[in-house]
C-alpha positions as a printed NumPy array, in Angstrom:
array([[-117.868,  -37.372,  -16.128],
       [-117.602,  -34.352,  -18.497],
       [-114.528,  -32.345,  -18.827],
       [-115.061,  -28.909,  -19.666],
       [-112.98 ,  -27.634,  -22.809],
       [-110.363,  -25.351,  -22.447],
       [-108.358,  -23.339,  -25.308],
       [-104.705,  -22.908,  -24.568],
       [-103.425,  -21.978,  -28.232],
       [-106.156,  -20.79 ,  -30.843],
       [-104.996,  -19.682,  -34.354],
       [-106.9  ,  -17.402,  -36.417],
       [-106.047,  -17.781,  -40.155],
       [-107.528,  -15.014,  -42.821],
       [-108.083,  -12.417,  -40.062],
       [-107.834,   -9.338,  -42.508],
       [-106.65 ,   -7.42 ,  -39.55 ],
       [-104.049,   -4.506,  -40.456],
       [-103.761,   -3.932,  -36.696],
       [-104.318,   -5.918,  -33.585],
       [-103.853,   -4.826,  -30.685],
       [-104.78 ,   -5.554,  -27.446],
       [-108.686,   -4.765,  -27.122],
       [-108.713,   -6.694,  -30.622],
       [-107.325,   -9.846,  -28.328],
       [-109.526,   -9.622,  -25.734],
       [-112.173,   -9.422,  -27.718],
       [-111.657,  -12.723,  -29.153],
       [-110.473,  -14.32 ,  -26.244],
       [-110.833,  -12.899,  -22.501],
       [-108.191,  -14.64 ,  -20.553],
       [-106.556,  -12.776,  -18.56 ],
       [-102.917,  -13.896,  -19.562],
       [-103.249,  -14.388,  -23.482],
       [ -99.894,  -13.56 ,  -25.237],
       [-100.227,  -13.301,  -28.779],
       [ -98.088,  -12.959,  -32.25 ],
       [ -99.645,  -11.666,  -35.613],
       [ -99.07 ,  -11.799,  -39.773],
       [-100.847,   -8.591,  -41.004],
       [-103.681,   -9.029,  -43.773],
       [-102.133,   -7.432,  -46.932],
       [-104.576,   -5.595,  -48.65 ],
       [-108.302,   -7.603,  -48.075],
       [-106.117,  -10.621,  -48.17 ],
       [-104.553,  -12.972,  -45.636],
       [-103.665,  -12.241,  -41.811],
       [-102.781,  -14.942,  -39.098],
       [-103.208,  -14.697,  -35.432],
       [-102.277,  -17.226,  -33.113],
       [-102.572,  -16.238,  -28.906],
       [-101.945,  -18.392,  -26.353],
       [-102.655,  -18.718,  -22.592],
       [ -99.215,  -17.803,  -20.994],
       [-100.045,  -19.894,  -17.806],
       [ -99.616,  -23.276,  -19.835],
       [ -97.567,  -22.25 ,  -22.598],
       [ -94.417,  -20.224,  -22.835],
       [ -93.111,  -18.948,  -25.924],
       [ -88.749,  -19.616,  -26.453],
       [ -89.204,  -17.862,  -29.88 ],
       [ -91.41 ,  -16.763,  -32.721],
       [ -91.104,  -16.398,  -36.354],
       [ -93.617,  -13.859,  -38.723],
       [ -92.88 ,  -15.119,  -42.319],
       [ -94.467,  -13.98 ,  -45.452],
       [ -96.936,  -17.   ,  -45.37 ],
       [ -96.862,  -17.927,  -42.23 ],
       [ -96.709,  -17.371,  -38.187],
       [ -94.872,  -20.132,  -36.426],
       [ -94.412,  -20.178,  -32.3  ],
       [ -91.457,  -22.039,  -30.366],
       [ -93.769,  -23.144,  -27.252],
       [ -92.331,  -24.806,  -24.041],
       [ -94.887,  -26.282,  -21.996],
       [ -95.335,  -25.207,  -18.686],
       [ -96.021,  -27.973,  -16.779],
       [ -93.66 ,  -30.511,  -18.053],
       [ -91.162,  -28.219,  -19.683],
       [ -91.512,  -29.808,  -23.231],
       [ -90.589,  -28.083,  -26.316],
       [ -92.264,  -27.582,  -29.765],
       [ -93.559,  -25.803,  -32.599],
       [ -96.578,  -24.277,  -34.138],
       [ -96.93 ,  -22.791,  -37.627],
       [-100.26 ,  -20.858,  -38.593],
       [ -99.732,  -20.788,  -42.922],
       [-101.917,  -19.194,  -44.844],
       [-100.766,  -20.196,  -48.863],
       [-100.46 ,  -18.182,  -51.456],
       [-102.953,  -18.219,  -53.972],
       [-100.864,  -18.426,  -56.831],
       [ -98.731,  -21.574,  -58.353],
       [ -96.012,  -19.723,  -58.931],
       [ -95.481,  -18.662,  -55.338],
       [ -96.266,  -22.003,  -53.807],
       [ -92.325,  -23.051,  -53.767],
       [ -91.848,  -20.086,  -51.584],
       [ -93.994,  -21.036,  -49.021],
       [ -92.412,  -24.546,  -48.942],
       [ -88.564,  -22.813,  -48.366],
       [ -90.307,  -20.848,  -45.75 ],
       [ -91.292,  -23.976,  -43.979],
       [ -88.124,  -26.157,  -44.833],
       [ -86.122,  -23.217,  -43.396],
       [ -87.98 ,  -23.51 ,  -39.967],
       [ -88.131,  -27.434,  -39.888],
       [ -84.314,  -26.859,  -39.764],
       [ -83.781,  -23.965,  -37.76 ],
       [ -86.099,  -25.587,  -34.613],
       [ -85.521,  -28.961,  -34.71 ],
       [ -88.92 ,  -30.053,  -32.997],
       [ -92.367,  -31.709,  -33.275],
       [ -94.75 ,  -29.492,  -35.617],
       [ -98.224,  -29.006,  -35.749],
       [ -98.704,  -27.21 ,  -38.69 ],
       [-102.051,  -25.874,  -40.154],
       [-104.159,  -23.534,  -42.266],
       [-104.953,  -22.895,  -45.47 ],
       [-102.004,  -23.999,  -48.118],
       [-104.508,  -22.991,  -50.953],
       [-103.736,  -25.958,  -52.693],
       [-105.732,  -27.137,  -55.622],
       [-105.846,  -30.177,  -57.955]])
């Protein structure tokens, strides 16, 4: 028997979106109860948007960093709790550490599973 897919989270990473608002949402997505949290592009770079379908997920708390978007999700049909973190890296070396503190300081603060992902911009 085939199942037919359905999205309950979806994370956008390198949107370049200085505003999103509603109509941008539904345009991406058309369910009727998306909820949604965004990192703004800065300039022509960066911008993270992660929505989610409010009937199976609720949201406890959110976070916007400078590199990332991370989401505090309780499911709702067995009440579990965890976390999601859309990064998007900077491109320079120098900055890398900072992202890392950003995502120590959330391991700590929510003390839950992670699913973490994105683009770190790492290179060899």
């Amino acid at each position: 028997m085939l199942r037919q897919w359905k999205a309950e989270i979806i994370c956008f990473q390198e949107t370049k979106l200085k505003v999103v608002s509603q109509s941008v949402v539904h345009s991406l997505w058309s369910c009727n109860y998306v909820g949604w949290v965004e990192l703004f592009s800065n300039g022509a770079l960066g911008g993270i948007l992660v929505m989610w379908n409010r009937r199976a997920v609720e949201v406890v708390d959110h976070y916007v960093g400078e590199f990332l978007v991370a989401c505090h999700f309780k499911n709702v049909v067995d009440g579990v709790e965890w976390a999601l973190a859309g990064v998007y890296g900077p491109n320079l070396d120098s900055s890398r550490s900072l992202l890392w503190e950003e995502i120590a300081g959330l391991c700590s603060w929510w003390d839950l599973p992670w699913c973490f992902g994105g683009d770190f911009n790492m290179s060899e």
